[in-house]
C-alpha positions as CSV (number, residue, x, y, z in Angstrom):
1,X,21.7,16.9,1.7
2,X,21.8,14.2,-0.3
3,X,19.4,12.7,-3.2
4,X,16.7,10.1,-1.9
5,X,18.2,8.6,-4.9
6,X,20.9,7.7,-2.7
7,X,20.1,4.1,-1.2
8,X,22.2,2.8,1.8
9,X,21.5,-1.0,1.8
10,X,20.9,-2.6,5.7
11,X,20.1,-6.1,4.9
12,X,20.7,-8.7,2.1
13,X,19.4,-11.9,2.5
14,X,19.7,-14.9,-0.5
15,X,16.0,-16.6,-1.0
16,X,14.3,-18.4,-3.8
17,X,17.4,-17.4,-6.2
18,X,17.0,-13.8,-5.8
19,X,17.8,-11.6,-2.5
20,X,15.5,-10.2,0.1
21,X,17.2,-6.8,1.1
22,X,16.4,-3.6,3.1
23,X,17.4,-0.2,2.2
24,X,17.4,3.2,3.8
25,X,17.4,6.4,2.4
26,X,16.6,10.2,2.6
27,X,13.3,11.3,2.2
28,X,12.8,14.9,1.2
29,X,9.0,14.3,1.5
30,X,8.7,13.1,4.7
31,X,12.0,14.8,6.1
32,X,13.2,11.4,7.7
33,X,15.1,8.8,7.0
34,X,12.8,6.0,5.2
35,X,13.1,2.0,5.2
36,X,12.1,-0.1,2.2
37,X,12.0,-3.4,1.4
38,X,12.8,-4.8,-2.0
39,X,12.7,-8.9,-3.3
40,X,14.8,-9.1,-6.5
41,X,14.0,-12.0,-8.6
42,X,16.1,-14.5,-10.0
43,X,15.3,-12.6,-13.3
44,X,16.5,-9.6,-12.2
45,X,20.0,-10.4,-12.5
46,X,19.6,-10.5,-16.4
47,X,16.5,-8.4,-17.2
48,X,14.7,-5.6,-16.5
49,X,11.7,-6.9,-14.5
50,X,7.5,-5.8,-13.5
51,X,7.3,-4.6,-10.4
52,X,4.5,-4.9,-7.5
53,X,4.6,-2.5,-4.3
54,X,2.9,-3.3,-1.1
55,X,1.5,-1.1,1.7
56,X,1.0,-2.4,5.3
57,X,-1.7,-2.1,7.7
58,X,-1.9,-0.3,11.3
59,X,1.5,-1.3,13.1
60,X,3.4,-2.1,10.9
61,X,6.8,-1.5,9.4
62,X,8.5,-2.3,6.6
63,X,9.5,-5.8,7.8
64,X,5.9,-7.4,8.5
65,X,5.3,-8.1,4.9
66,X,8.7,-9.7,3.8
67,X,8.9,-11.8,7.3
68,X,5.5,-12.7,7.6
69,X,3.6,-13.2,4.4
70,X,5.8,-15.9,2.1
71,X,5.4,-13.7,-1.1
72,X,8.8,-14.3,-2.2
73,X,8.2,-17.3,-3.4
74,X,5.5,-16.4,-6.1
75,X,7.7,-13.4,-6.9
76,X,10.9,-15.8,-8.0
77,X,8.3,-18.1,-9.9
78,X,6.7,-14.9,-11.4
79,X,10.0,-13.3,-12.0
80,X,8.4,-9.7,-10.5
81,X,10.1,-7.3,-7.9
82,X,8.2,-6.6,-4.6
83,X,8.7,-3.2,-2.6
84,X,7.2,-3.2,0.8
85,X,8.0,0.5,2.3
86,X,7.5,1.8,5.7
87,X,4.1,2.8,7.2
88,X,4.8,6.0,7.9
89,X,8.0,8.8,8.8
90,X,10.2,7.6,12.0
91,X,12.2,9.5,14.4
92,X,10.4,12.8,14.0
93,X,9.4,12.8,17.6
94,X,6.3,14.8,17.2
95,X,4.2,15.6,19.9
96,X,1.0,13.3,20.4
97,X,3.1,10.9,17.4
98,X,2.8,8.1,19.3
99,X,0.2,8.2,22.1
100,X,-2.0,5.8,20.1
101,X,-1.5,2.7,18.3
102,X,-4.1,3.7,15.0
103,X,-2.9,7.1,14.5
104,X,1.1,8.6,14.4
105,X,3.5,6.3,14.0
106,X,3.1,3.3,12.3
107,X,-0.4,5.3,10.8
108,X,0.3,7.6,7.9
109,X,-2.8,6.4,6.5
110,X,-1.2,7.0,2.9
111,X,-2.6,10.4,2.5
112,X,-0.9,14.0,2.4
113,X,-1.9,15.7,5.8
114,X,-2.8,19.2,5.5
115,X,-3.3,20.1,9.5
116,X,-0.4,20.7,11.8
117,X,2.0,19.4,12.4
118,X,1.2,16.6,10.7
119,X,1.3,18.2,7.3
120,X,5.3,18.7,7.2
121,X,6.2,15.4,7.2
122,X,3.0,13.3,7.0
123,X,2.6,13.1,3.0
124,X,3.2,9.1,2.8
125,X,0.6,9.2,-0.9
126,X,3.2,11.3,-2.2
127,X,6.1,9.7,-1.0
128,X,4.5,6.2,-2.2
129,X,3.3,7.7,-5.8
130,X,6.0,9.7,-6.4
131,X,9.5,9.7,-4.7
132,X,9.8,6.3,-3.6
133,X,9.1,5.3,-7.4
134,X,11.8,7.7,-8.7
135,X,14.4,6.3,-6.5
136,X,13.0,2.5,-7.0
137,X,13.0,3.0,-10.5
138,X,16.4,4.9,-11.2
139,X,18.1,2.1,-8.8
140,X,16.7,-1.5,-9.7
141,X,16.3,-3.3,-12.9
142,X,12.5,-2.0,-13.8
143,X,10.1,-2.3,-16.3
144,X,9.0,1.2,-17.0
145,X,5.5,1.8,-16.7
146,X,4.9,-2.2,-15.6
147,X,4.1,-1.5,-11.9
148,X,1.1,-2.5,-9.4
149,X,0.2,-2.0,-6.1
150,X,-1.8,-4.2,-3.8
151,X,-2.2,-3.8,0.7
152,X,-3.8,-4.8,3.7
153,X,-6.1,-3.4,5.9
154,X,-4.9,0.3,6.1
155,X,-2.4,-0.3,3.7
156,X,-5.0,-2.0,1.5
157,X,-7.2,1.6,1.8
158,X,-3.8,3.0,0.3
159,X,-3.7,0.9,-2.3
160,X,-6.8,1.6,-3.7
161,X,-6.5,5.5,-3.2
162,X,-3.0,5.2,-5.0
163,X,-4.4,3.6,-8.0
164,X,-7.8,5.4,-8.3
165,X,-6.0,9.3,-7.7
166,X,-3.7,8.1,-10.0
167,X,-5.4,6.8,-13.1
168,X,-2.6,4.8,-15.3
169,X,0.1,4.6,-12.8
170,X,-0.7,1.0,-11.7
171,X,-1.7,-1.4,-14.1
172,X,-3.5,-3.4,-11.3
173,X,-4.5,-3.1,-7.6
174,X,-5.7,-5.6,-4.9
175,X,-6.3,-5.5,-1.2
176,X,-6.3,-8.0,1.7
177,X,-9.5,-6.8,4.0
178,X,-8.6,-2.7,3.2
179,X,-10.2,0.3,5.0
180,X,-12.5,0.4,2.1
181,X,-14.5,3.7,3.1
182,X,-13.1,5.2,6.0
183,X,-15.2,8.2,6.0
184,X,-17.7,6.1,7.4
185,X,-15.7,4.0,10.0
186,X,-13.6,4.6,13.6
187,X,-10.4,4.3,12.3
188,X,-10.7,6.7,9.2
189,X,-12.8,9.1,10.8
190,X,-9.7,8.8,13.6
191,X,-6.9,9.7,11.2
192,X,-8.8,12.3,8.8
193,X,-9.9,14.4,11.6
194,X,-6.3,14.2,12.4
195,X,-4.3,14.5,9.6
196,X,-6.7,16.5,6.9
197,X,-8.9,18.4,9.8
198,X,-13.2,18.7,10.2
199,X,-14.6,16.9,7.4
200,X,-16.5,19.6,6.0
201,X,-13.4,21.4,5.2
202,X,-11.1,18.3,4.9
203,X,-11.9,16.9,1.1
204,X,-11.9,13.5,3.1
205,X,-13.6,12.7,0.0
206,X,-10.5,12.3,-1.8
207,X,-9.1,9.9,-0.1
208,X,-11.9,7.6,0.2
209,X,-11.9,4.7,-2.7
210,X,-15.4,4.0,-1.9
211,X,-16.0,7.8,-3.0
212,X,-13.0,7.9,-5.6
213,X,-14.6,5.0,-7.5
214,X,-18.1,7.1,-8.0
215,X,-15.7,9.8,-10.2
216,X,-13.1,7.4,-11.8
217,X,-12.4,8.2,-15.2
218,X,-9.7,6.8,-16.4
219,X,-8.2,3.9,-18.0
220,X,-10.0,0.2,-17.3
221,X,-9.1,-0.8,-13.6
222,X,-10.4,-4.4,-12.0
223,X,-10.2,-3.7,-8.4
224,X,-9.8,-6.7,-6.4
225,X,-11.0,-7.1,-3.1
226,X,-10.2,-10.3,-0.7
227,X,-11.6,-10.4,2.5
228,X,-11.7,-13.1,5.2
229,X,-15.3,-13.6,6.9
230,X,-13.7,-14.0,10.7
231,X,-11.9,-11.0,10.1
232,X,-12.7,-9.0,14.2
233,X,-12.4,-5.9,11.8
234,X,-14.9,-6.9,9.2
235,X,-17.4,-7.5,12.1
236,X,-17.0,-4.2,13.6
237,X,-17.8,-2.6,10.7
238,X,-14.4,-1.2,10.2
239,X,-13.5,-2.1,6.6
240,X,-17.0,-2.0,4.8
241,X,-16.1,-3.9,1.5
242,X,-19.6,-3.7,0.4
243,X,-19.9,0.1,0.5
244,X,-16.9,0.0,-2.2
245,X,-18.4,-3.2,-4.4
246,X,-22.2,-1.2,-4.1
247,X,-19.7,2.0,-5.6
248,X,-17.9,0.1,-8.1
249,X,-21.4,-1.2,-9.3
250,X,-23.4,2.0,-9.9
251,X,-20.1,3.7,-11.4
252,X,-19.6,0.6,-13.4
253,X,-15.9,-0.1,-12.6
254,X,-14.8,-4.2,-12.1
255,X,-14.5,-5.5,-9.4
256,X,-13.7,-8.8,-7.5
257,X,-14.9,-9.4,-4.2
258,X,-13.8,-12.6,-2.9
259,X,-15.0,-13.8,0.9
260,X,-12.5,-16.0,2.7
261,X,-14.5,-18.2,4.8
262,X,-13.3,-18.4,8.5
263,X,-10.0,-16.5,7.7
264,X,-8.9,-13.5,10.0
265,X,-7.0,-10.2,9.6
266,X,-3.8,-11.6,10.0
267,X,-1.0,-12.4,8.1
268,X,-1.5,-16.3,7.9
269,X,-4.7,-15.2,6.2
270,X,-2.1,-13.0,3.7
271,X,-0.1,-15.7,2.9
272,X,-2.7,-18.3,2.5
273,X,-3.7,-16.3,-0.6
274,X,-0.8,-13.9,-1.2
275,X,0.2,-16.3,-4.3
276,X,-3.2,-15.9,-5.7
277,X,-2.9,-11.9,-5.6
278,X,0.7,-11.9,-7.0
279,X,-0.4,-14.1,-10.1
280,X,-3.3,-11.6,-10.5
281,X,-1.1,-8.7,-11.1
282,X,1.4,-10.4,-13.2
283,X,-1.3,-11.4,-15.6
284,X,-2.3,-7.8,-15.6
285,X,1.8,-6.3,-16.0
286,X,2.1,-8.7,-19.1
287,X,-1.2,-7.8,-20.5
């Protein structure tokens, strides 16, 4: 079997002086085949490089971020690398994997399932934490220990669980409109019951940032929240960015919680302010 180590490259695309490309490779984690996006700076070609990873929302794949939300741009200006993996493991052809749109494929909700059969395959925090950084890292000109991580909506929830269960690891998170306690919304209550069983026995806890925040002890983290105020998600109560600033407030963690007026959940709202985010974590890698 070979290493996920081993990359196979499907796209490579010139843009801003560096390349857009997409790779493929072997996931021993998930026990797929995995897709991953990667921008290179122009700066890459000389130097090792910061690096900032993205997760996507509900849906999506690895290509939403790097068609859709203009980020390479900021990245060649910045000189930093951007990784945008998949949303969750393909091809598996589990049963009940894709009979709705919020949970299964194209839903990993970034956490380590622990019910079957979800919890073979569906460990997407581990894959993002740990062996999609090894193989990044061992095969791209990286700045060890100069990585964030910032998301939207779902991927945005994954974010923040990435960088609080994993104090150090990031030097900086952000979200666009995340799933900010989904313990207490449709959509997380959806996939938890799903993926890590009753919530009295699930530790759903753990992989809330609202309720990771009230026990985060390690190294200073600003979190940064942006959310737009026409967002059909924000309305319905599904994202609950307040629950997470009230948290960060009584455990005295920074935060920044920006409202967008008359934005939406989309991704022209992303790349309205996707220069702004990318700016904020570079000032944060080079601190």
């Amino acid at each position: 079997m070979s290493s996920p180590n081993d990359l196979t490259e499907i796209s490579s695309n010139k843009m801003f002086g560096g390349y857009q490309k997409v790779y493929s490779h072997n996931s021993n984690v998930l026990g797929c085949t995995m897709n991953f996006g990667i921008y290179l700076p122009p700066q890459a070609e000389e130097n090792k490089v910061p690096i900032i990873y993205w997760l996507s929302g509900l849906t999506c794949s690895e290509a939403n971020f790097i068609q859709k939300a203009g980020a390479q741009r900021y990245a060649s200006e910045q000189g930093v690398i951007l990784v945008a993996p998949d949303t969750s493991p393909r091809g598996l052809n589990i049963p009940g994997d894709s009979d709705s749109w919020d949970f299964g494929v194209g839903a990993g909700f970034y956490v380590d399932a622990t019910q079957k059969p979800w919890s073979d395959n569906y460990k997407m925090f581990s894959y993002i934490t740990k062996e999609l950084l090894e193989a990044v890292n061992k095969n791209f000109p990286v700045m060890e220990g100069k990585q964030s991580i910032m998301g939207h909506s779902m991927g945005g929830h994954g974010a923040l669980i990435c960088a609080l269960r994993n104090p150090g690891l990031y030097r900086s998170v952000s979200a666009f409109a995340p799933i900010s306690n989904p313990i207490e919304c449709p959509w997380g209550q959806k996939a938890f019951s799903g993926y890590l069983g009753p919530q009295e026995t699930g530790n759903w806890a753990d992989w809330d940032a609202t309720e990771l925040v009230r026990k985060y002890n390690g190294p200073p983290l600003i979190i940064f929240i942006d959310q737009g105020t026409s967002d059909q998600f924000y309305n319905e109560r599904q994202l609950l960015p307040e629950n997470l600033l009230a948290a960060c407030k009584q455990s005295n963690v920074p935060v920044i919680l920006k409202f967008r007026d008359h934005y939406d959940h989309s991704y022209f709202y992303i790349a309205t302010f996707i220069g702004e985010h990318i700016e904020y974590h570079v000032t944060q890698l080079n601190f």
